[in-house]
N, C-alpha and C positions, 0 to 999 in steps of 0.2 A: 568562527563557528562553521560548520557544516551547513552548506546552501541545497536546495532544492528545487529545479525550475519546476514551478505550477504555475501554468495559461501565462507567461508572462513575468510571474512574479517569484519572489525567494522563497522558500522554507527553511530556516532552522532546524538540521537535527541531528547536532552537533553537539559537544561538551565547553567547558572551561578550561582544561586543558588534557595534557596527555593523554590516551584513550589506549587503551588495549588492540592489537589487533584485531578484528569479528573475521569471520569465517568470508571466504570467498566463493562465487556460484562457481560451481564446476561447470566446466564446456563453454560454450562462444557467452562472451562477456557483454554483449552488443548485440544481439539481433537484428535483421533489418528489419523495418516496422512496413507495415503495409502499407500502401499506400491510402491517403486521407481520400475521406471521402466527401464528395461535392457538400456545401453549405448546406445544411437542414435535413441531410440522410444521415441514415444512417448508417455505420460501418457492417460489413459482413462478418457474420460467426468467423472466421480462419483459424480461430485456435483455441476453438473449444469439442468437446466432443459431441459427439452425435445425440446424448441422451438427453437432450435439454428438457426443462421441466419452462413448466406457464411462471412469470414472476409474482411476486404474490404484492400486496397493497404496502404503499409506502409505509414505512411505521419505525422510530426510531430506534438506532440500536442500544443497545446498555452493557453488551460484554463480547469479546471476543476470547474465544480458546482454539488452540494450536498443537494440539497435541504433540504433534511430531519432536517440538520443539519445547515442548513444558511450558509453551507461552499462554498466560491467562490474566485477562485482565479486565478492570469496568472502564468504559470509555470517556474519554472528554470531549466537547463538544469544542471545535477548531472553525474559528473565519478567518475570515480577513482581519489581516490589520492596519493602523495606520497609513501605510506605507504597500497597502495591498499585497501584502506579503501572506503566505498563510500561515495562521497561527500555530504554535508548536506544542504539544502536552507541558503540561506544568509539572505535571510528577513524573519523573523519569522510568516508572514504573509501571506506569499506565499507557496504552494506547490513546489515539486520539480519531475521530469522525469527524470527516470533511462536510459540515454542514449545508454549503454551497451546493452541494453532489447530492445524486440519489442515495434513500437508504438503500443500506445492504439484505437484500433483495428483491428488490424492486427495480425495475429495469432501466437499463444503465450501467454506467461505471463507478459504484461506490467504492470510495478511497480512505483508508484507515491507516493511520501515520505514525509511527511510533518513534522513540530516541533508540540509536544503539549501543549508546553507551553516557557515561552523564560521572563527572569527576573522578575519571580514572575508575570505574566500576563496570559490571555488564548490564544494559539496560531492557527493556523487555523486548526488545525484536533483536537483540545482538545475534540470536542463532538464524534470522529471518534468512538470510543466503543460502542454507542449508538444506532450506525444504524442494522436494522432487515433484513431479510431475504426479499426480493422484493423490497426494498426502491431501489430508482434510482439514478444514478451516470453517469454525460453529460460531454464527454470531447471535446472541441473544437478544430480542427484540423488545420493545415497549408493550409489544401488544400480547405477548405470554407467547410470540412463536419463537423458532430457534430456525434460523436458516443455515443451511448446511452446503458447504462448497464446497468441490475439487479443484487443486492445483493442477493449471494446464502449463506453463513453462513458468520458469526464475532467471530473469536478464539482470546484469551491474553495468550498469553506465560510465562513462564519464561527465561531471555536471554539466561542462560545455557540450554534451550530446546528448542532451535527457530528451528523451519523446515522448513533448508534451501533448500530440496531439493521439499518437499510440493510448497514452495513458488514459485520457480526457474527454478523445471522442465520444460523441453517439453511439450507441452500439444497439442492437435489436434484442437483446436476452439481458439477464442479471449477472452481471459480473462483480468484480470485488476485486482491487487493487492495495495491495499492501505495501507497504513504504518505507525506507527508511536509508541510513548511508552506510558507505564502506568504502574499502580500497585502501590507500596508504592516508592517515591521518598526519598534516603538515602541524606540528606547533607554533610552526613561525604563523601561520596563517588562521589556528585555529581551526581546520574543518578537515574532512577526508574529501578526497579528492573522487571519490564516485556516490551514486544513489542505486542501489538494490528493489526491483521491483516485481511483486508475487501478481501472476496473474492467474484468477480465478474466475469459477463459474457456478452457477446455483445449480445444486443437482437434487434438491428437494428441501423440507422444512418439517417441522413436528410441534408442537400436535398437529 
């Protein structure tokens, strides 16, 4: 199956077997990551834009849509597991919310995980490489608000070079990570051999 380094540990999100190609990030595959910031700071904006908005009060999400990509979906709620691993969406069709993590917008780096693919089928982030720089990302909230992101870059990794602390860090505004794998899918091994990751930023919210 398809591995995922999170703080340490694996993610699942991966198939049973043979998967479909998913789409590749066009331009540098690897970014270099800033550098980490001292224990208990927080990271610097570096790539986001100028328009930032105040984050708004913790409050669970319940749905994420993607226009660009026709992705929509209600979330599951993802921990740990046994094995301090993070847990994986059960329905290949559903996104999932990294519990552990702030909500999505509320400040910090909230992380929504999804499968890219699940028994030879496309699964709901299969087109997640695809999305550019400004495309928009709506999460629907417990509390009747809808937070609304911009897309500031889309990097594909290698799993042996996932930047967990790029991902993970602290950061001073609302951001939202999106998740999932890509690259050449190995049968003998079960999993593709990279993780695709959406960085986003809160540019407001409604009502």
């Amino acid at each position: 199956m398809a591995l995922l380094v999170v703080g340490g540990s694996l993610l699942a999100l991966g198939a049973v077997r043979q998967q479909p190609a998913p789409p590749a990030v066009s331009g540098p595959t690897a970014p270099t990551s800033p550098a980490a910031s001292p224990p208990g700071q927080r990271a610097p904006r570096s790539d986001v834009a100028t328009n930032r908005v105040t984050p708004l009060p913790s409050s669970p999400p319940v749905r994420v849509n993607i226009p660009a990509i026709k992705a929509s979906s209600g979330l599951e709620r993802l921990g740990l597991d046994g094995k301090s691993a993070m847990q994986t969406p059960r329905d290949p069709a559903k996104a999932g919310w990294y519990t552990p993590g702030p909500t999505p917008g509320a400040e910090g780096p909230a992380v929504i995980a999804g499968h890219v693919t699940w028994n030879g089928s496309r699964a709901v982030f299969f087109d997640l490489a695809t999305l550019e720089r400004g495309d928009t990302v709506d999460v629907a909230r417990q509390d009747g608000t809808t937070a609304h992101f911009a897309v500031d870059r889309v990097a594909q990794y290698p799993k042996n070079k996932f930047p967990t602390i790029d991902v993970y860090r602290n950061i001073d505004h609302a951001g939202l990570r999106l998740i999932t794998c890509g690259g050449t899918y190995s049968k003998a091994r079960n999993h593709y051999a990279d993780n695709v990751v959406v960085y986003a930023h809160l540019t407001g919210h409604t009502p």
